[in-house]
C-alpha positions as CSV (number, residue, x, y, z in Angstrom):
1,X,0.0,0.0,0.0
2,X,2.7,2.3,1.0
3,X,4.7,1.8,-2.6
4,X,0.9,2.4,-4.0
5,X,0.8,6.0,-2.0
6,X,4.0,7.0,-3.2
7,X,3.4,7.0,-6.6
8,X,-0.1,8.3,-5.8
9,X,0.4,11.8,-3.9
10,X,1.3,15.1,-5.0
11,X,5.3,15.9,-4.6
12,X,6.5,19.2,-2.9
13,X,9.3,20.3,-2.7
14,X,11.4,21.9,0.4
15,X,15.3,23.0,0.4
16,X,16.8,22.2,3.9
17,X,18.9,25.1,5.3
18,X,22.3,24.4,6.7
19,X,23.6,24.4,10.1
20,X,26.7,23.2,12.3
21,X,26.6,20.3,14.2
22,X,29.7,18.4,16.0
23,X,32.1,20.4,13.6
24,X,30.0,19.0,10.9
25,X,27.5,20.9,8.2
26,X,24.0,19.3,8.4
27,X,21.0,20.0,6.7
28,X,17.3,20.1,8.4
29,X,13.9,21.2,7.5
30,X,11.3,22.3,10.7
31,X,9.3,19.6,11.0
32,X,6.0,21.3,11.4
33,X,6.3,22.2,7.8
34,X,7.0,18.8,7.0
35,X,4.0,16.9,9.2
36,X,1.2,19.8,8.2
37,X,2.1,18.4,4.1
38,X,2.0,14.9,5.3
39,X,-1.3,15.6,7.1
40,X,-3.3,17.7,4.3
41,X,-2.3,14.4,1.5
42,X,1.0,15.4,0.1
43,X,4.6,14.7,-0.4
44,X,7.3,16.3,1.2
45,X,10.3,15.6,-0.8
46,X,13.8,17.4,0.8
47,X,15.9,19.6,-1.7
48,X,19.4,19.4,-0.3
49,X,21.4,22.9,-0.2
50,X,24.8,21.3,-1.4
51,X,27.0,22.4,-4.3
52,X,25.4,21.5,-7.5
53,X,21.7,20.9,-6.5
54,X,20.7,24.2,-9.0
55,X,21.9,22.1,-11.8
56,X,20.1,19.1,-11.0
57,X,16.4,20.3,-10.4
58,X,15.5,18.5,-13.4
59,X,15.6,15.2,-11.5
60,X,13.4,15.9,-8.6
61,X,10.8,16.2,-11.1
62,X,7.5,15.8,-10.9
63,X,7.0,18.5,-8.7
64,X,3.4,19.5,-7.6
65,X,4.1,22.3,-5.2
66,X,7.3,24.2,-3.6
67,X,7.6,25.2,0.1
68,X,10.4,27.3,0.9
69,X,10.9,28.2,4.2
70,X,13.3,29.7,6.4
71,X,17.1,30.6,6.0
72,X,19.9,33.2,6.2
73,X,19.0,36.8,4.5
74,X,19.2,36.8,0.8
75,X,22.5,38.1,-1.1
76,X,21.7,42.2,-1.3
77,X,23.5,42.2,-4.6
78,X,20.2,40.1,-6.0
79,X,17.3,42.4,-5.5
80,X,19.6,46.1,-4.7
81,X,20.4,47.9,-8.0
82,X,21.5,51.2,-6.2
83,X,24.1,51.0,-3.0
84,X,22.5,50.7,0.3
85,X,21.6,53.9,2.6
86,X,23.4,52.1,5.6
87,X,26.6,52.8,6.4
88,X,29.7,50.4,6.9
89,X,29.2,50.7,10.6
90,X,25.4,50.2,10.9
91,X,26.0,46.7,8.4
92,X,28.7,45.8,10.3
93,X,26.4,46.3,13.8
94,X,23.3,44.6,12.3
95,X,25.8,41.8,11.3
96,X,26.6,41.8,14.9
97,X,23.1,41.7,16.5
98,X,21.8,39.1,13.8
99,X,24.6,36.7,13.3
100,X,23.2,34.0,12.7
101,X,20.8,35.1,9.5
102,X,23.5,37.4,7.9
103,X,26.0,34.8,7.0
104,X,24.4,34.9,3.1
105,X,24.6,31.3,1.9
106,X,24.2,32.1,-2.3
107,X,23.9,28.3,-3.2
108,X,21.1,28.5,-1.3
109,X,20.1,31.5,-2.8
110,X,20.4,29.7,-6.3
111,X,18.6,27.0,-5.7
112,X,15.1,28.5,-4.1
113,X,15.3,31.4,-6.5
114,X,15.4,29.0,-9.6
115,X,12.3,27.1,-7.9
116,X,11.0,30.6,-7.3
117,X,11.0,31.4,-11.1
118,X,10.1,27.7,-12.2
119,X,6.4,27.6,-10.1
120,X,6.1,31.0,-11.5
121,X,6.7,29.8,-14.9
122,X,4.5,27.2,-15.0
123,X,1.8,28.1,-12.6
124,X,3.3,25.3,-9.9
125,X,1.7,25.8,-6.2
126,X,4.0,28.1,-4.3
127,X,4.2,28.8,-0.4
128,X,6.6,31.2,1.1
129,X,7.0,31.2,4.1
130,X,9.8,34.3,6.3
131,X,12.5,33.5,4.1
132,X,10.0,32.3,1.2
133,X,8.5,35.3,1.3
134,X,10.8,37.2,1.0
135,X,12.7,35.0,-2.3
136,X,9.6,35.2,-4.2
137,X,9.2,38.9,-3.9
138,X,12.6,39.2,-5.3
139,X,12.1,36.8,-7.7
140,X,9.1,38.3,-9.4
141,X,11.3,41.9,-9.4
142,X,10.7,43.3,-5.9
143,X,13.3,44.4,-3.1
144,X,14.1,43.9,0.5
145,X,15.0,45.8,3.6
146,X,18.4,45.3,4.9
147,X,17.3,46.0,8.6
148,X,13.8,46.8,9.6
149,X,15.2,48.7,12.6
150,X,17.7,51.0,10.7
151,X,15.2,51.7,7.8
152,X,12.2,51.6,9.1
153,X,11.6,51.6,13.3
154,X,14.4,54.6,13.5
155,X,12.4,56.5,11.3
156,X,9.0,56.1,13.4
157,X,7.7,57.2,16.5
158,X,8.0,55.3,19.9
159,X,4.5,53.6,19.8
160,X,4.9,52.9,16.1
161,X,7.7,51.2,16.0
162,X,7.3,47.1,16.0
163,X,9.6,44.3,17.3
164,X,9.8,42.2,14.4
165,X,12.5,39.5,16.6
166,X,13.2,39.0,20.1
167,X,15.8,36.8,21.1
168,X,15.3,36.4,24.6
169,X,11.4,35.2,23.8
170,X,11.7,33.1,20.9
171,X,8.6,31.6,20.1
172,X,6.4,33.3,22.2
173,X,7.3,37.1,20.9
174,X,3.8,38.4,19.4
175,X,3.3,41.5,17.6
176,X,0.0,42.8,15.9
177,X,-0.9,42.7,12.3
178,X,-4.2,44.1,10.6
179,X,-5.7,41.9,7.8
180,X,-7.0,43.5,4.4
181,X,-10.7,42.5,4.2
182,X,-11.1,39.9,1.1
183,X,-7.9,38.4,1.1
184,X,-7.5,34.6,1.7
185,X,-5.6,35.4,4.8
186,X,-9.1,37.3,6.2
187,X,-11.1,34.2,4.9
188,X,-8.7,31.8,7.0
189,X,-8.7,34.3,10.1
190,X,-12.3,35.7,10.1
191,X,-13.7,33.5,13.1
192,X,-10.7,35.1,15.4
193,X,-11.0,38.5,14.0
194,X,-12.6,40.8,16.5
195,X,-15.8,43.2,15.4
196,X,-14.2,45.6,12.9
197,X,-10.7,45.8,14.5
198,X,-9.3,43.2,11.5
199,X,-6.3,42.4,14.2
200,X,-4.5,39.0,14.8
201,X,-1.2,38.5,16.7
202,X,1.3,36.7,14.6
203,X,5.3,35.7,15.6
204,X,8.2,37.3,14.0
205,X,11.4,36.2,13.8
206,X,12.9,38.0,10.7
207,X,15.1,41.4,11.0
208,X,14.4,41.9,7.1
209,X,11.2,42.2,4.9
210,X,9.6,43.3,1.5
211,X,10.8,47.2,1.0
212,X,9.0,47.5,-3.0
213,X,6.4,44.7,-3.2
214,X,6.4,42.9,-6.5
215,X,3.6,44.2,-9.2
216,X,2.0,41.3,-9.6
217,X,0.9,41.0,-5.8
218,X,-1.7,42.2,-3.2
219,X,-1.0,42.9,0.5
220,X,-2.9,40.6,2.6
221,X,-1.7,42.1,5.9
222,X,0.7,44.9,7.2
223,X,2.4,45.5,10.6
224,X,1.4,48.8,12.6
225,X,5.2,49.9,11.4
226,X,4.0,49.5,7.8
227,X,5.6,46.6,6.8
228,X,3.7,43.9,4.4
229,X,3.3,40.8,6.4
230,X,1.6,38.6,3.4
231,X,1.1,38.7,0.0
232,X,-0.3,36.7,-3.2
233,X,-1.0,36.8,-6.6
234,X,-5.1,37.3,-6.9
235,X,-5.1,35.8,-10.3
236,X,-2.8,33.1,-9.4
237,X,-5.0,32.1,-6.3
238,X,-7.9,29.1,-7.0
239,X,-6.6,26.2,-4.9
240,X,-9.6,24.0,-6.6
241,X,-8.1,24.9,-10.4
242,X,-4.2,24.4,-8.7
243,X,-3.4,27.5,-8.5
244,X,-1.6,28.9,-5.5
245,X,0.9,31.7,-5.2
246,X,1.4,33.1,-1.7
247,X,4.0,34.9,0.6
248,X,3.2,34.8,4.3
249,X,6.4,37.0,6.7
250,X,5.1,35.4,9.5
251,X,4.6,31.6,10.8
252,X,1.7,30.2,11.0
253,X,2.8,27.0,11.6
254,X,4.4,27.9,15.1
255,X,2.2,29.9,16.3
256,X,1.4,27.3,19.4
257,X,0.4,27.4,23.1
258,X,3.8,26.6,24.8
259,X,1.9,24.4,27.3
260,X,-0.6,22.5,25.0
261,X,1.2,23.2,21.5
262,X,-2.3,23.9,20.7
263,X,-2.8,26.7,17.7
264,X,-3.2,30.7,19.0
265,X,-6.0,30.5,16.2
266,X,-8.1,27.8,13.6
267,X,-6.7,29.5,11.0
268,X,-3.2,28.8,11.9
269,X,-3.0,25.8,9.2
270,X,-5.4,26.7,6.2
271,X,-2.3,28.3,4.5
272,X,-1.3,25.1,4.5
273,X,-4.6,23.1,4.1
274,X,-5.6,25.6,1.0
275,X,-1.6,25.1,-0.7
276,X,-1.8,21.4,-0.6
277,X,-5.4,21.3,-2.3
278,X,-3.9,23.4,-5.2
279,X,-0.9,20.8,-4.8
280,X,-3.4,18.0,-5.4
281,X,-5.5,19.9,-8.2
282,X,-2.3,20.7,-10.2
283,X,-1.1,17.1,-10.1
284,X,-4.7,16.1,-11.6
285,X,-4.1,18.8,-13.9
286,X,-0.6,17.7,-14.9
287,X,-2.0,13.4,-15.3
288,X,-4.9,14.2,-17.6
289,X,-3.0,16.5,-19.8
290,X,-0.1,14.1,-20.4
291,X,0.4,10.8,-22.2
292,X,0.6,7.3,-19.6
293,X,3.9,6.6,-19.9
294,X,5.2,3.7,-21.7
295,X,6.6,0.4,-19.0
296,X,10.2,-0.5,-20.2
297,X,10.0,-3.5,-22.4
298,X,11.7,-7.0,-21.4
299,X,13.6,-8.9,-23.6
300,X,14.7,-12.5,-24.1
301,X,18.2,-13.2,-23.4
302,X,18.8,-13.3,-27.2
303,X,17.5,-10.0,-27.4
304,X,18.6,-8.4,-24.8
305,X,21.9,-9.5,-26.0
306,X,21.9,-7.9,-29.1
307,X,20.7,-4.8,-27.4
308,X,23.8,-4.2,-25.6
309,X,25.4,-4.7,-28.6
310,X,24.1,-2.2,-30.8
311,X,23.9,0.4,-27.8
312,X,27.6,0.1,-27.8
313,X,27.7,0.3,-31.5
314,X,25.8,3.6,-31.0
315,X,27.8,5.1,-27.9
316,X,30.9,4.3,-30.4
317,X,29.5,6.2,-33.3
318,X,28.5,9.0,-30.7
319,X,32.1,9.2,-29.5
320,X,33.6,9.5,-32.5
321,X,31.2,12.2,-33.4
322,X,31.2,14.6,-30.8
323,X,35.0,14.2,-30.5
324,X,36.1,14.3,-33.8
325,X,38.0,11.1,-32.9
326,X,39.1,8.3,-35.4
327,X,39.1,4.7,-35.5
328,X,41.6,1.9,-36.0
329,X,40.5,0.1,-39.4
330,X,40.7,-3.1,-36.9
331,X,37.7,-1.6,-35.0
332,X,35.2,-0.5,-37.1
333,X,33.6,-3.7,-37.1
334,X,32.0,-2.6,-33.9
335,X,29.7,-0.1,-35.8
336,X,28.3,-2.9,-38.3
337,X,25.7,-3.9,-35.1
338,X,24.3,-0.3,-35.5
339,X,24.4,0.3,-38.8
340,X,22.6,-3.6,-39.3
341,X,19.9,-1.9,-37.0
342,X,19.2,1.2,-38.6
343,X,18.9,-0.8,-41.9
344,X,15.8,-3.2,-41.8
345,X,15.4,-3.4,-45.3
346,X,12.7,-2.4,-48.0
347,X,9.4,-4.5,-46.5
348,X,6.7,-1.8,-45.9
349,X,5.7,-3.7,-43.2
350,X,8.7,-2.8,-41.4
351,X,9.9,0.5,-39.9
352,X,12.8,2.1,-42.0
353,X,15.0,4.0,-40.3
354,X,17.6,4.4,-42.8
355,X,18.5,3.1,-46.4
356,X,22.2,1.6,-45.7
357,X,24.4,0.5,-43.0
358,X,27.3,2.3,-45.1
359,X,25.8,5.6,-44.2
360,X,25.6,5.1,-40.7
361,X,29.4,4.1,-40.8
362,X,30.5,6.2,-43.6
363,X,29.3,9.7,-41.0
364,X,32.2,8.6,-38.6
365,X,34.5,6.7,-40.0
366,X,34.7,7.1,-44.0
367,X,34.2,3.5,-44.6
368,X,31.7,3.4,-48.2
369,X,31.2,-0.5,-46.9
370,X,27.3,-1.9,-48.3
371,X,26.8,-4.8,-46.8
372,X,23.2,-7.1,-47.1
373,X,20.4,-5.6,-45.5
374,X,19.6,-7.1,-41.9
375,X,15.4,-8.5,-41.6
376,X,14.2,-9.0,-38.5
377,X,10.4,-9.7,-37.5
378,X,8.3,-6.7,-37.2
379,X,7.0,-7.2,-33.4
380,X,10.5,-8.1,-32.5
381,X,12.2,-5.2,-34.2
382,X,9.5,-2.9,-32.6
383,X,10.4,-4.4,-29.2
384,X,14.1,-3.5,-30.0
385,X,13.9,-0.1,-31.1
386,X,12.1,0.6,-28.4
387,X,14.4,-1.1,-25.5
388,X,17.5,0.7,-27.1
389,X,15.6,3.9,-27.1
390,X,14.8,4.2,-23.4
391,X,18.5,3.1,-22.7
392,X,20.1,5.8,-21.0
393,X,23.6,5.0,-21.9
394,X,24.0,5.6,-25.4
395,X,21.3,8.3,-26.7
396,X,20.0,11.0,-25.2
397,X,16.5,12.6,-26.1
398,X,17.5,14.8,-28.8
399,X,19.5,12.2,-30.7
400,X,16.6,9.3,-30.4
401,X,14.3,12.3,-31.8
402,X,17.0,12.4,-34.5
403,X,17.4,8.6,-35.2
404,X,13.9,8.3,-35.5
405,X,13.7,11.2,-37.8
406,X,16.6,9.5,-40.2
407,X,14.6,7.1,-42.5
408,X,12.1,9.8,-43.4
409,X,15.1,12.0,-44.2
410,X,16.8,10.2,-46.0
411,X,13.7,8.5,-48.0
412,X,12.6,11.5,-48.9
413,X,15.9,13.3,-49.6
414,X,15.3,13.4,-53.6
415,X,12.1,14.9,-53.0
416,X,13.5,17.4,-50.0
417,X,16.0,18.7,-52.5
418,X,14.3,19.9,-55.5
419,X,12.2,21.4,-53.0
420,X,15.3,22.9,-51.3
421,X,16.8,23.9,-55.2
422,X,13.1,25.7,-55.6
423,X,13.5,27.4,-52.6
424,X,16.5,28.7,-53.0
425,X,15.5,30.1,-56.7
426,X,12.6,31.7,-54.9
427,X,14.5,33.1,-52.7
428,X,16.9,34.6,-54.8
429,X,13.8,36.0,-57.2
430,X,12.7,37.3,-53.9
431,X,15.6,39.5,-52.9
432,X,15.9,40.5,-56.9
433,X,12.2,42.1,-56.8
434,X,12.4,43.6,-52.7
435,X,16.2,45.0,-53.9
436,X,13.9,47.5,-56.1
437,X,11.6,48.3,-53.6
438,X,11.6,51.7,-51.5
439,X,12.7,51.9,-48.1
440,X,9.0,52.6,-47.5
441,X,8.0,49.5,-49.6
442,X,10.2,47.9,-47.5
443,X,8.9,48.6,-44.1
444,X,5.6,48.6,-45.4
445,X,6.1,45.2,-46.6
446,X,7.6,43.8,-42.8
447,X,5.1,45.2,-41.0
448,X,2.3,43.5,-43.5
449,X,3.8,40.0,-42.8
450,X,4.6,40.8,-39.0
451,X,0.8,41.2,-38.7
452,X,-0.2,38.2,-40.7
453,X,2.0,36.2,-38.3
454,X,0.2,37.3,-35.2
455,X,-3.0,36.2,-36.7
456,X,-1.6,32.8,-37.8
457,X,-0.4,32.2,-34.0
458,X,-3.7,33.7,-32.7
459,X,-6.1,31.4,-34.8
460,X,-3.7,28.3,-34.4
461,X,-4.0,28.3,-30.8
462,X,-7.4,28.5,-30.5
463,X,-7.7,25.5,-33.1
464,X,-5.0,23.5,-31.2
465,X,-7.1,24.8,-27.8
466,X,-10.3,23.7,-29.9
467,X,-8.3,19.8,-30.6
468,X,-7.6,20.1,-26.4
469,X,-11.3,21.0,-25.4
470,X,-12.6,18.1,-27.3
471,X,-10.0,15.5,-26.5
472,X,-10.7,16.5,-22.4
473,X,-14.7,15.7,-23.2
């Protein structure tokens, strides 16, 4: 059942921040993050800050929903065009006072950023929370304060000024925020909320915070200082049609009775609840708009046998290829397998990938070598090409596009170049005829066909979304 569930539910994903343990870097997430996912039906899948990860986000796909969370302040130089009002002495005292949140860890940085952009991109289910926040606000364009206290509480009077962190009162430090009427975070909180007052007490442990809130976002909530304590995108927020886009500078998920470890209010965990019901939706979303996935194939021995062979016959040809390499005359023999393969003769019954085996040799090693064409049974060929295509070793996705692409080339290669010759004489009739055109002509002429190719891309995607709407009913 469990290997059934794994497959089943919605993947988010959450980078762990680093710390120092026995003289030892160790990576950890809060685990009220990660048992609030597991609770509401999802996930959580840990995105390790260690050199590299940013280039390997590819492989912790699928990903249904990111949760970033917590961390050191992000590098100024990502979000501050101009130099900072601050001098070398106030940095170096805020440095001081919050040392542990101004060592700027940039793989870090890298890593939640790129995520940042990629739920952006494609409309993935995104929940900031502090730090989170804070990264997708500079990710959509916005900036930060370097230091609520020198920017903004120096600036205000006494009784405006808000503690945003108090050291000596961890997690029970409160400070009040008023909610903006019609936001999800008034919809969550509306039970607590008293008469018209539109006031709940949240926890704070950040020393930084949004300074120019992206454009694309709406304040949910500010602190009496003026400082925006949640935001989201309004047209990125249906968590029934997967769409969820939020930034919260406070958290929820800690904000617990010391004694019962109860929540201060009911709406403590609908952030939560509401982000993994978009999660869910947009991994619906994501299985009905894509193809089942083919299983790999099993072979016989005999087959599986000849396989390897004509992989490595292919890895070979690849290697010589994309290193300009040659081959010992002794060796070449090791590229027949491949080039057998890619010719399976002239039945029309049977896949034709190319015409001879001395083409597939003759593009790496200069060999003009025809040898007799080699027949195997359809179903079995099938079941070949297709094992040797999901092998990772020799081809990647580009070139199996490619060597599927071959026997069409080079069957129609007579045909392609006439067409190619007649093209070309166009072409050249073309630049003939626009050489005696005006400049106005000219421009009149580009704008004319710029035009015409907005309306081809405007009435082709509503015919392809046309093909879509029927296939989904």
């Amino acid at each position: 059942m469990a290997a059934d569930l794994s497959v089943v539910l919605p993947r988010v994903l959450i980078v762990s921040r680093r710390t120092v343990r026995k003289n030892k870097f160790v990576d950890f997430v809060g685990e009220y993050h990660l048992d609030l996912i597991v609770s509401y039906g999802a996930v959580p899948v840990i995105v390790p800050r260690v050199s590299g990860v940013h280039m390997l986000l590819d492989s912790f796909e699928p990903i249904h929903g990111v949760l970033l969370c917590e961390g050191e302040d992000i590098d100024p130089s990502l979000y501050n065009d101009e130099l900072s009002d601050l001098s070398p002495d106030e940095l170096e005292e805020i440095r001081r006072l919050h040392a542990s949140d101004t060592a700027i860890d940039k793989e870090k940085d890298t890593i939640e950023l790129r995520l940042a952009k990629l739920c952006l991109e494609r409309n993935i289910p995104y929940l900031g929370i502090c730090r989170g926040s804070q990264v997708l606000n500079v990710a959509c364009g916005g900036t930060l304060l370097q230091d609520i206290g020198k920017e903004i509480s120096i600036n205000l009077p006494e009784n405006q000024r808000v503690s945003h962190m108090d050291y000596d009162n961890y997690d029970g430090h409160r400070h009040v925020i008023n909610v903006v009427a019609q936001t999800p975070l008034h919809h969550w909180f509306k039970d607590s909320l008293e008469d018209e007052k539109m006031e709940i007490s949240v926890n704070s442990y950040h020393h930084q915070g949004v300074k120019k809130l992206a454009q694309r976002f709406v304040p949910m909530a500010f602190a009496p200082d003026g400082l925006i304590e949640g935001f989201y995108d309004p047209d990125a927020y249906n968590a029934t049609e997967g769409k969820f886009i939020m930034g919260l500078q406070f958290h929820p998920e800690r904000m617990r009775q010391s004694d019962t470890d109860e929540f201060d209010y009911p709406g403590c965990t609908f952030a939560y609840q509401e982000f993994v019901k978009a999660v869910v939706a947009y991994q619906k979303k994501l299985i009905s708009n894509s193809t089942r996935i083919q299983k790999p194939l099993k072979l016989n021995q005999e087959m599986e046998k000849r396989r390897k062979i004509i992989v490595r016959s292919f890895s070979l040809a690849r290697d010589i290829y994309e290193r300009g390499r040659t081959m010992q005359p002794s060796k070449t023999a090791d590229l027949d397998a491949g080039a057998e393969f890619l010719e399976v003769g002239h039945n029309s019954q049977q896949p034709k990938l190319c015409t001879t085996k001395g083409r597939f040799r003759t593009g790496f090693v200069g060999s003009t070598k025809l040898t007799d064409s080699y027949h195997i049974n359809s179903h079995v060929y099938q079941n070949l090409i297709m094992s040797i295509l999901q092998s990772n070793t020799a081809l990647s996705l580009a070139q199996e596009a490619r060597l599927m692409q071959m026997g069409a080339t080079v069957r129609n290669a007579s045909s392609y170049l006439e067409k190619l010759k007649m093209n070309e004489e166009k072409e050249a009739l073309a630049r003939k005829v626009m050489g005696k055109m005006s400049m106005e002509q000219l421009s009149d002429l580009k704008s004319f066909y710029h035009m015409m190719g907005q309306i081809c891309s405007e009435v082709l995607e509503k015919k392809l979304q046309g093909i879509v709407n029927e296939v989904a009913f």
